[in-house]
Phi, psi and omega in degrees: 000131187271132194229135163244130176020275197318320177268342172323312154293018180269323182320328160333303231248014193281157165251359128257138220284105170266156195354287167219130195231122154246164168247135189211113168275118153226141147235119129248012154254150147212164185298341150223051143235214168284140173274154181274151190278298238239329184308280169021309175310323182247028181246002178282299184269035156328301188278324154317321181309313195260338172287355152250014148094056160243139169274130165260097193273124209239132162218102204257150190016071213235143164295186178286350145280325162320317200241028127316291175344289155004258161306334159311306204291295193316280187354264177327344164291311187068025182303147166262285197283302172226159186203127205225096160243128182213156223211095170221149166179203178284172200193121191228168195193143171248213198262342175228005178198155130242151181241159169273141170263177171276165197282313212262004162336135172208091164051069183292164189243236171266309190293313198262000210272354172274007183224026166226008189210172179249120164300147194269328164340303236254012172256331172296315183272331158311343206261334194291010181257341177221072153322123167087354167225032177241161185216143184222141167219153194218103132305123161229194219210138156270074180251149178275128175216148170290115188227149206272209147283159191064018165231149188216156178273169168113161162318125147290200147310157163245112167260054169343125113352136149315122195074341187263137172294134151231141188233155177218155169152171190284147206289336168319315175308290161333311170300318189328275184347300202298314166335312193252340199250276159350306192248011179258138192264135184110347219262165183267118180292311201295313168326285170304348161312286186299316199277011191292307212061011150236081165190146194233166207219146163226129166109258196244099148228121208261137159280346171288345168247102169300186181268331172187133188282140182330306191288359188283133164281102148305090174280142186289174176277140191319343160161152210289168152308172155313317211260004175243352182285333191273244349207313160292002183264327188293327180287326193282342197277323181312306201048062175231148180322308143342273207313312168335285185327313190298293169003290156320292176324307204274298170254098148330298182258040195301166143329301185274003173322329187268358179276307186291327159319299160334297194297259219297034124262011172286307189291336195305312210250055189245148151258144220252084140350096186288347174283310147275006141289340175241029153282343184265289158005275186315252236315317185298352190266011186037083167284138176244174184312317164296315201293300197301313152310253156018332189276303202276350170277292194298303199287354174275340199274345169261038181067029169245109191317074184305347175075029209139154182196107191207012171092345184284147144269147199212266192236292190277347162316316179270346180292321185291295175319327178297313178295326205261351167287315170282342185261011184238359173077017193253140179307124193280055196289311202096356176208141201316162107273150173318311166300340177287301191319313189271352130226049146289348154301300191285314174342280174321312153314325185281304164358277183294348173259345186249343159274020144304306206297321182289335150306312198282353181274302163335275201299344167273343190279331204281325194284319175241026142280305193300303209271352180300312204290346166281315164328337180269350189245048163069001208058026170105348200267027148223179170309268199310329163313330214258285172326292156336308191298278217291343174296002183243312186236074160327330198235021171303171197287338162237070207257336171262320166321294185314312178278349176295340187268311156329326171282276179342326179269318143351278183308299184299343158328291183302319190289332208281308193288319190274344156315323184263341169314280190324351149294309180295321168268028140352267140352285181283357179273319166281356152277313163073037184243137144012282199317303172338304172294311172281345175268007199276310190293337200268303172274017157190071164333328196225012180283156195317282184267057158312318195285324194285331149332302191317283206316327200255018171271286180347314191282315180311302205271005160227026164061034188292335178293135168292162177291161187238159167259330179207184194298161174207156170238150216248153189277183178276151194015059142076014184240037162198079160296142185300131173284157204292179152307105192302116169078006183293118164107004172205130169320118189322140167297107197047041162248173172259193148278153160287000000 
C-alpha cells in the first residue's frame, strides 16, 4: 500500500505492528537549490515495495517537518521484522553528521541545519531497532544548494549501527539495485553490491543474510494493473525476448512473471536479430509523442542532428540515435532502452546547463566589454565616439543613449544648414538677378526654395514682372518679392542695345 504522509499518519492507530514497513524521502524540488534530477526514482518504489508485501510510507518534496512526520509515522509502526529506508534529496554533512534537507532549506548553517533537515543519526538509530533486517539507502545528485557555515554539500561520516545496511549512490541506481537485488529472495546483497559497482556499502552487510529470505512470504498482487496488462499483451503480441525482459523489469513480481519467464527460455536457444530485439525493447515502452519529442529535443541540444523534432522517428532520429549511441559506447542500435533514455536526459540536462553558463559568461564578458569601450570613448560625448561604440556594439548597453545623441547632433546639424540657406537666400532676393538665382539652385538643389527660384527666373527672362523704376528690397525668404525689370534678361522687341 502506497501511504503518503497525510494517510501514513493514519497508521498510528493500528494495534498491532505491522509486517515490513518502509519509509521512502524523495525531494526533488526545492525552493533555493537545484531540483534533483533522479529523486523520483526512489518515490517510484512504491509499488515494488508494496508488492513485495510492505506497508509504505511515502514522503515527496516534504519539508523538514513532513519528513519528521514522517519518520514519526515509521516509529510508531513498531516493526520487528524488516525495515526498508531510502532517501534522496540535496544532502549537506558537517564534520560529525549528516543531514537530508527539507524543500524549504535556504543556505543552512552548523546552527540552523537541525531545523531545516533530518539527521541521518537519528534515521541510523531507528533503522538500529530491527538489527540484521534493516537496510537505509541515501540518493545523492551532484545539485547545487547553497550551505552556511561549518556545512558542505554531500555524505559525512557513517557511524552504521550494529546490523544495519547502509548503501549510498545515485538513485536510479539505488532503485535499480533495490528492484533486482534488495527485493528478490535468496538473493546475496553483498555479491550484488559488487557487481553494480557504482554503489558504495557502509556498515553490515552479510552475504549469508539476504534481505529476504528464500522462504519469505511474498503475497502476490491483488491484480495486475491496466498498465501492466497492456504492456504484458505487447510483449506476448511481439514474443520476442527484448519484449519479456521489458516486461520483467517493470514487474518482477508481475502476475504473468512466471510466463514471461517460460516465454524467454523457449527463445534463448532461438536466433536473436539484434535489431528487432531492440526494435521490440523500444516498441514495448509505448512512447508517445511528446515522449518522443523530448527524445529529438535532448539528442539536438547535444549535437546530434535529429532533422527535426516532431515526434516521427524517421531516418534522421534514428541515425542520431546510432551516433549518440556509439559515442556513449552503447551497441548502435538505432533504438531506445528505458534506460538509455534516462541518460539521455541526464546528458542532455547537463548539457544544457552547461550552455546556460556559457551563454551567461558570454554576456557578462560582453557587457564588460561593452562598458569598457564606452569609458574609453569619453562616454558618448562626441560624434565620432558615438558613432565607433554602435559600429562595434549595434545592440550595446548604450546603444539607444548613442543614437539619441546622434539625432541631436543631427538635428542642429540641419537646423545649422538651413539658418545658412535662409541667409544665402536672402541675398540672392535682394539682388534679384538670373544669376543670383541659378547659383542660388546649383548650390542647393533640393533647398527650401527652389520652387520660388524656378518662378522667379521665369518672370525675369520672359518679362513677365511689371515694370520698375529702381532697386527694391526683398523680404527675408522671399516673402515680398521684387517687382520685376522692364526687359530684364532679354531685349526689348524693336529695341537695340546701348
Amino acid at each position: 500500500m502506497r501511504a503518503l504522509l497525510p494517510v501514513a499518519l493514519c497508521l498510528l492507530a493500528a494495534p498491532a505492528a505491522l509486517a515490513d514497513t518502509a519509509l521512502l524521502i524523495a525531494n526533488t524540488r526545492h525552493d533555493h537549490g537545484q531540483s534533483l534530477r533522479q529523486a523520483d526514482e526512489i518515490a517510484a518504489l512504491d509499488r515494488s515495495l508494496t508488492e513485495a508485501g510492505f506497508e509504505v510510507i511515502v514522503v515527496e518534496n516534504g519539508t523538514a517537518e513532513a519528513m519528521g512526520a514522517g519518520l514519526s509515522a515509521l516509529i510508531e509502526a513498531g516493526e520487528t521484522e524488516r525495515l526498508f529506508i531510502a532517501l534522496a534529496g540535496h544532502v549537506v554533512r558537517s564534520q560529525r553528521g549528516t543531514w537530508i534537507l527539507g524543500t524549504e532549506a535556504d543556505a543552512p548553517d552548523l546552527a540552523s541545519v537541525g531545523r531545516q533537515g533530518l539527521s541521518l543519526d537519528v534515521i541510523l538509530e531507528v533503522a538500529g531497532q530491527v538489527p540484521g533486517r534493516s537496510i537505509v539507502l541515501i540518493g545523492t545528485e551532484p545539485r547545487g544548494i547553497e550551505t552556511g557555515e561549518g556545512l558542505g554539500r554531500g555524505l559525512g561520516p557513517i557511524d552504521a549501527p550494529q546490523g544495519v545496511t547502509v548503501i549510498s549512490g545515485a538513485p536510479d541506481d539505488l532503485a535499480e539495485f533495490t528492484r533486482d537485488a534488495v527485493l528478490r529472495p535468496g538473493v546475496d546483497l553483498a555479491a550484488a553490491l559488487e557487481a553494480a559497482g557504482n554503489l558504495r556499502s557502509h556498515g553490515f552487510l552479510s552475504a549469508a543474510l539476504p534481505f529476504l529470505g528464500a522462504e519469505a512470504d511474498v503475497p502476490p498482487p491483488a491484480g495486475p494493473s491496466p498498465e501492466e496488462t497492456a504492456l504484458w499483451q505487447a510483449a506476448r503480441d511481439l514474443n520476442t525476448a527484448g519484449a519479456y525482459d521489458a516486461y520483467l523489469v517493470r514487474y518482477p513480481q508481475g502476475a504473468h512473471a512466471a510466463e514471461a519467464r517460460t516465454a524467454l527460455a523457449a527463445l534463448a536457444a532461438q536466433p536473436v536479430d539484434p535489431l528487432a530485439e531492440a526494435e521490440a525493447v523500444e516498441s514495448a515502452l509505448n512512447l508517445n509523442r511528446a515522449a518522443r519529442q523530448q527524445i529529438q529535443r535532448d539528442l539536438t541540444i547535444l549535437d546530434y542532428n535529429t532533422r527535426g523534432i516532431d515526434g516521427i522517428f524517421g531516418p534522421g532520429t534514428r541515425g542520431a540515435i546510432r551516433a549518440w549511441q556509439e559515442a556513449s559506447g552503447q551497441e548502435a542500435t538505432g533504438f531506445l532502452t528505458e534506460r538509455q533514455i534516462g541518460r539521455l536526459r541526464e546528458a542532455a540536462a547537463q548539457r544544457a546547463a552547461e550552455l546556460e553558463d556559457e551563454a551567461r559568461r558570454q554576456r557578462e564578458a560582453q557587457e564588460l566589454a561593452d562598458r569598457a569601450f564606452w569609458q574609453a570613448i569619453g562616454q558618448g560625448q562626441d560624434e565620432a565616439g558615438l558613432r565607433s561604440y554602435l559600429e562595434r556594439f549595434p545592440r550595446g548597453l548604450y546603444a539607444d543613449v548613442a543614437r539619441a545623441r546622434l539625432e541631436d547632433i543631427e538635428a542642429a546639424r540641419r537646423a545649422e544648414a538651413e539658418a545658412e540657406e535662409r541667409d544665402a537666400w536672402d541675398a540672392v532676393r535682394r539682388e534679384d538677378l538670373v544669376g543670383a538665382y541659378r547659383s542660388y539652385l546649383q548650390a542647393y538643389p533640393s533647398g527650401l526654395f527652389v520652387p520660388a527660384a524656378r518662378a522667379r527666373i521665369a518672370e525675369i527672362e520672359f518679362g513677365s514682372e511689371p515694370r520698375g523704376t529702381g532697386p527694391c528690397r526683398a523680404g527675408r525668404g522671399g516673402a515680398e518679392p521684387c517687382p520685376a525689370r522692364a526687359g530684364a534678361g532679354r531685349t526689348a522687341p524693336g529695341g537695340g542695345g546701348s
